[in-house]
MOPAC internal coordinates of N, CA, C and O (Angstrom, degrees):
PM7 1SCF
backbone

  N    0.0000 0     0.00 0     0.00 0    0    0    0
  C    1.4658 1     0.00 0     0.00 0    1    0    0
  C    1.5372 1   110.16 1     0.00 0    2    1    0
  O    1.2310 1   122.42 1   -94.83 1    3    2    1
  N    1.2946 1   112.97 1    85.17 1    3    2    1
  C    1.1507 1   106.41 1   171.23 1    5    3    2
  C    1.9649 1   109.65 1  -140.78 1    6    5    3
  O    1.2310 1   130.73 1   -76.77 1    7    6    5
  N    1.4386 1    96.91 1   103.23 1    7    6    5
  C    1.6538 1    84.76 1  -167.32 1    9    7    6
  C    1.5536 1    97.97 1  -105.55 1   10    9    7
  O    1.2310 1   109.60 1  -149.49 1   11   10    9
  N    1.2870 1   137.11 1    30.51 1   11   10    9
  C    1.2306 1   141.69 1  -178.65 1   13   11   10
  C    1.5156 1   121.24 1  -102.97 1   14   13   11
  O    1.2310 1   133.19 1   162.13 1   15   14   13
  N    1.4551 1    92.12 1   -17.87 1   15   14   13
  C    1.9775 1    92.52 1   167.34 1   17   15   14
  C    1.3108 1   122.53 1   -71.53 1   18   17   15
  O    1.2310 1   125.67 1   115.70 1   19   18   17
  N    1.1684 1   106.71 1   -64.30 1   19   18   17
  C    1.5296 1   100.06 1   164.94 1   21   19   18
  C    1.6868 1   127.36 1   -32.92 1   22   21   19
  O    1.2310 1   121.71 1   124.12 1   23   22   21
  N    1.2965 1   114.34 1   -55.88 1   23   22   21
  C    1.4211 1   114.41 1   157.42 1   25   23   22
  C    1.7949 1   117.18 1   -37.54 1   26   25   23
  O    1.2310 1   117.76 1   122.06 1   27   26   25
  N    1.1026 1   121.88 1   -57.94 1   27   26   25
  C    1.5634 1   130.84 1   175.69 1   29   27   26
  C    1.5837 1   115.88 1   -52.62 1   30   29   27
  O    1.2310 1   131.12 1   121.48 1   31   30   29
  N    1.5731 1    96.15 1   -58.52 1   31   30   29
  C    1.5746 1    88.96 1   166.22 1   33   31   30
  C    1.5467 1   117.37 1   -58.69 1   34   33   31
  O    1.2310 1   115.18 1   137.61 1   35   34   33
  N    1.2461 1   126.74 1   -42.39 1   35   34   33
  C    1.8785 1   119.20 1   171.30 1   37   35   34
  C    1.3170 1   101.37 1   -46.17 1   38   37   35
  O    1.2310 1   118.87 1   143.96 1   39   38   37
  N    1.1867 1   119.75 1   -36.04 1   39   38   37
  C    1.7747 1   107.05 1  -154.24 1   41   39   38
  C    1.6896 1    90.48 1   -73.19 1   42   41   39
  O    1.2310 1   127.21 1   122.09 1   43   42   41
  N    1.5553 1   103.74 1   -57.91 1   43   42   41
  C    1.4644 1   101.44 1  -170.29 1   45   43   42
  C    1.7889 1   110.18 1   -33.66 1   46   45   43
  O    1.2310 1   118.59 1   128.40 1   47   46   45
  N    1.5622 1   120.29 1   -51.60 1   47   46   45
  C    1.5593 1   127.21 1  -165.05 1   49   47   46
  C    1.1585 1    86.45 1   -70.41 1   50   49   47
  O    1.2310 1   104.46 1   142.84 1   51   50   49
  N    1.2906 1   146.29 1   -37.16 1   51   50   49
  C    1.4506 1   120.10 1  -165.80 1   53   51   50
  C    1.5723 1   109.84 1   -81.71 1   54   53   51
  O    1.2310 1   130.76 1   138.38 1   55   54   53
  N    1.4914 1    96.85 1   -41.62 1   55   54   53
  C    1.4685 1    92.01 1   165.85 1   57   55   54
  C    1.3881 1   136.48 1   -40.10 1   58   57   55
  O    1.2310 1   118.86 1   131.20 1   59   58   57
  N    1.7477 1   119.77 1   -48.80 1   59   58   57
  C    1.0549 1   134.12 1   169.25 1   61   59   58
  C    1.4251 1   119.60 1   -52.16 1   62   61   59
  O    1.2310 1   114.34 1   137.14 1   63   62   61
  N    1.1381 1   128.33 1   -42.86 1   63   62   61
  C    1.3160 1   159.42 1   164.70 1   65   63   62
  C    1.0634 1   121.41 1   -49.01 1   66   65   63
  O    1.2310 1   124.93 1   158.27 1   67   66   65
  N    1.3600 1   108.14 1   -21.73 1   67   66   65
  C    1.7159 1   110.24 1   171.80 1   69   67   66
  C    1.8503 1   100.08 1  -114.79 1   70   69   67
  O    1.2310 1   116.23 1   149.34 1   71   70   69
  N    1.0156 1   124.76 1   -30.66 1   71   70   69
  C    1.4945 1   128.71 1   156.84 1   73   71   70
  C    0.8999 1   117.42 1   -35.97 1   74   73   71
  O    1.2310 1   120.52 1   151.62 1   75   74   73
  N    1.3489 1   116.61 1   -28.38 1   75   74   73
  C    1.8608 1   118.50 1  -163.44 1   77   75   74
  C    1.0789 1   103.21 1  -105.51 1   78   77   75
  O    1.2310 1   115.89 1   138.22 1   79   78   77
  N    2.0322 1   125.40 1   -41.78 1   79   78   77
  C    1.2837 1   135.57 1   162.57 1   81   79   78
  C    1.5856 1    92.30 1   -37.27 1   82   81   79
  O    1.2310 1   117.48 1    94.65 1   83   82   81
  N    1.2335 1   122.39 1   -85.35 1   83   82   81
  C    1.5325 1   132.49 1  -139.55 1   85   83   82
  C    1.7315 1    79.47 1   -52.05 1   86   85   83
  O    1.2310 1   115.46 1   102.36 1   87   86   85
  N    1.0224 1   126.22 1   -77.64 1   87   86   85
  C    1.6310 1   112.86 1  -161.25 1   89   87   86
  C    1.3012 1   127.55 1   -45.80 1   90   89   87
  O    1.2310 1   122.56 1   154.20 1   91   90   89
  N    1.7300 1   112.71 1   -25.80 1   91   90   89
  C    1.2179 1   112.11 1   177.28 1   93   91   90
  C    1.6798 1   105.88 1   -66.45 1   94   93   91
  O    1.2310 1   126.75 1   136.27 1   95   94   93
  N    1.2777 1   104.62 1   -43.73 1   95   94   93
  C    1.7764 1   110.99 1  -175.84 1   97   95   94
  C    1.4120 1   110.54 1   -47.69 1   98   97   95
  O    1.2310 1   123.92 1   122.42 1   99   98   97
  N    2.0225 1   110.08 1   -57.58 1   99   98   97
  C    1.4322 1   110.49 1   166.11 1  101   99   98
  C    1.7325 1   111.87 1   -45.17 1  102  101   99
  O    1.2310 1   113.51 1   111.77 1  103  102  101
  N    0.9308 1   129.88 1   -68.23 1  103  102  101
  C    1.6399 1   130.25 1   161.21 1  105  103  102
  C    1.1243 1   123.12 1    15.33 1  106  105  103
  O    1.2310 1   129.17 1   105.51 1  107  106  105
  N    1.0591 1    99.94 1   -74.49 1  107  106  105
  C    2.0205 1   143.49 1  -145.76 1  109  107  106
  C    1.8008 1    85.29 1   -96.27 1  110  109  107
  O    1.2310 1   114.44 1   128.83 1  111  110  109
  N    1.1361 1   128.13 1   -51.17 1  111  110  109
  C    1.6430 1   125.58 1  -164.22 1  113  111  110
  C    1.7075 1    91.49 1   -61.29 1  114  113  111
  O    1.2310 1   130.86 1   107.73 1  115  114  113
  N    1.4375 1    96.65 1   -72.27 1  115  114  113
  C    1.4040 1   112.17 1  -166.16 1  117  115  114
  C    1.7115 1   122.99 1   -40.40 1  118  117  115
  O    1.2310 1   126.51 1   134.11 1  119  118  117
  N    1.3259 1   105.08 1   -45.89 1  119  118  117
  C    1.4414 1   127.01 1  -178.83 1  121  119  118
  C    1.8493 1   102.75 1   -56.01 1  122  121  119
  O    1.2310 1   133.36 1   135.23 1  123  122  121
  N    1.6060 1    91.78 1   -44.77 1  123  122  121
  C    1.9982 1    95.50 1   177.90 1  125  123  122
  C    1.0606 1   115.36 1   -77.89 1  126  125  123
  O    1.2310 1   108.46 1   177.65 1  127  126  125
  N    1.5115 1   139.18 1    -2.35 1  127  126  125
  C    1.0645 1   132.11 1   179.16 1  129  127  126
  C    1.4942 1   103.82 1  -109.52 1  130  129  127
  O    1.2310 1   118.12 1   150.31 1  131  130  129
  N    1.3551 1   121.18 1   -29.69 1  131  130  129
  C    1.6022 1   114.37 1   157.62 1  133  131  130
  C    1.6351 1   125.88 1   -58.48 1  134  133  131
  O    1.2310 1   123.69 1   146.95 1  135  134  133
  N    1.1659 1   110.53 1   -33.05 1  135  134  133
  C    1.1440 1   122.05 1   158.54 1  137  135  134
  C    1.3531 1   121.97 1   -76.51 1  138  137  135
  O    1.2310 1   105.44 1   149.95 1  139  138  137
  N    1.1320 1   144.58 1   -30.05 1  139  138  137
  C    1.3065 1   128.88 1   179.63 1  141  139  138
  C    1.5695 1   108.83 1   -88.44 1  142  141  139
  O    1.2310 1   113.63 1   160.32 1  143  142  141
  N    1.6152 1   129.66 1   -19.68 1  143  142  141
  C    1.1266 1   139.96 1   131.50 1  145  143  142
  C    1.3579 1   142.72 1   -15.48 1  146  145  143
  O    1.2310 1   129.82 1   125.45 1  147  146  145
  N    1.8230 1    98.67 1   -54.55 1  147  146  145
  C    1.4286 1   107.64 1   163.88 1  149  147  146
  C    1.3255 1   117.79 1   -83.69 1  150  149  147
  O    1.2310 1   128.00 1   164.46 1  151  150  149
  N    1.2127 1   102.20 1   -15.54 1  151  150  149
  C    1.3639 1   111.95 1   172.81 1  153  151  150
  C    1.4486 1   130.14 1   -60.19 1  154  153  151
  O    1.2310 1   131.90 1   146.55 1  155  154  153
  N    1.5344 1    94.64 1   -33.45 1  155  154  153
  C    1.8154 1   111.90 1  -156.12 1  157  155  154
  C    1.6208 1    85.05 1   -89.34 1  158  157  155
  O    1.2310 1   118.42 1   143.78 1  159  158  157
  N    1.7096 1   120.61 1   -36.22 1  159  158  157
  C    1.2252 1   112.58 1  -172.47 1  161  159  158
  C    1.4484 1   127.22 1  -104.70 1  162  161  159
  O    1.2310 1   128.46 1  -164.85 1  163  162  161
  N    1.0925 1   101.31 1    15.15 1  163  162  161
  C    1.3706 1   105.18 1   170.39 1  165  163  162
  C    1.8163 1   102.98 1  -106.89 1  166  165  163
  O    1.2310 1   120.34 1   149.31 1  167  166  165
  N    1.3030 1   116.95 1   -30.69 1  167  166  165
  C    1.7354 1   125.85 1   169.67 1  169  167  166
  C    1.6656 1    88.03 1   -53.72 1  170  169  167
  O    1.2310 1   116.69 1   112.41 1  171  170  169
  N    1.4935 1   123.89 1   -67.59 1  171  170  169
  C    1.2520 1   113.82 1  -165.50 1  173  171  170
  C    1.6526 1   121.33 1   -61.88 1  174  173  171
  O    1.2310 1   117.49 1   136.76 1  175  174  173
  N    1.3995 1   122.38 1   -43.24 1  175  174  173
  C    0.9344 1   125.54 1   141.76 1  177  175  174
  C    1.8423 1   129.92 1    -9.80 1  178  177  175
  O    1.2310 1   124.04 1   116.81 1  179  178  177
  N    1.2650 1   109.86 1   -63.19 1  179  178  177
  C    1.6436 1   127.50 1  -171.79 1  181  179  178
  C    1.5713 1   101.13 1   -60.95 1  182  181  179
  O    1.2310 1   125.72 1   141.37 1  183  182  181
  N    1.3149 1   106.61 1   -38.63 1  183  182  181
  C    1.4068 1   112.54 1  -155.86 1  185  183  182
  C    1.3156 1   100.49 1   -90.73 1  186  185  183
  O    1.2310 1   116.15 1   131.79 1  187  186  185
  N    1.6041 1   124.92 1   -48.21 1  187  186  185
  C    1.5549 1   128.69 1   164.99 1  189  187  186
  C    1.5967 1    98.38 1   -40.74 1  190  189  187
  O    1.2310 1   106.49 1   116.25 1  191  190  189
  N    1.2339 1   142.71 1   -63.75 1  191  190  189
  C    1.1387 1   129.77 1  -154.04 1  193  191  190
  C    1.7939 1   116.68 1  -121.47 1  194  193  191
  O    1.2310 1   133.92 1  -127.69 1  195  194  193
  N    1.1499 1    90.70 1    52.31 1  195  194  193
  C    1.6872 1    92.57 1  -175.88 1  197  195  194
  C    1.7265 1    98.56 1  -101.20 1  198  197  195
  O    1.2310 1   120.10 1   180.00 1  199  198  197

């Protein structure tokens, strides 16, 4: 009688599952702010030297 493992193992996948969410989000933030970065300085860039 043990119907609580199965429950534990879900927790673990959900757990994981949001680990991977949260990093993709960190990901996804970071990537737009490198990009809107290169963005801001390469726009400034164009205009310094056009």
């Amino acid at each position: 009688m043990t119907p609580h493992i199965p429950n534990i193992e879900l927790d673990g996948m959900a757990d994981a599952q949001d680990r991977r969410a949260r990093r993709m989000e960190r990901l996804l933030v970071w990537a737009i702010l490198i990009l809107g970065c290169l963005y801001f300085w390469s726009a400034l860039a164009a205009g310094l030297f056009k």
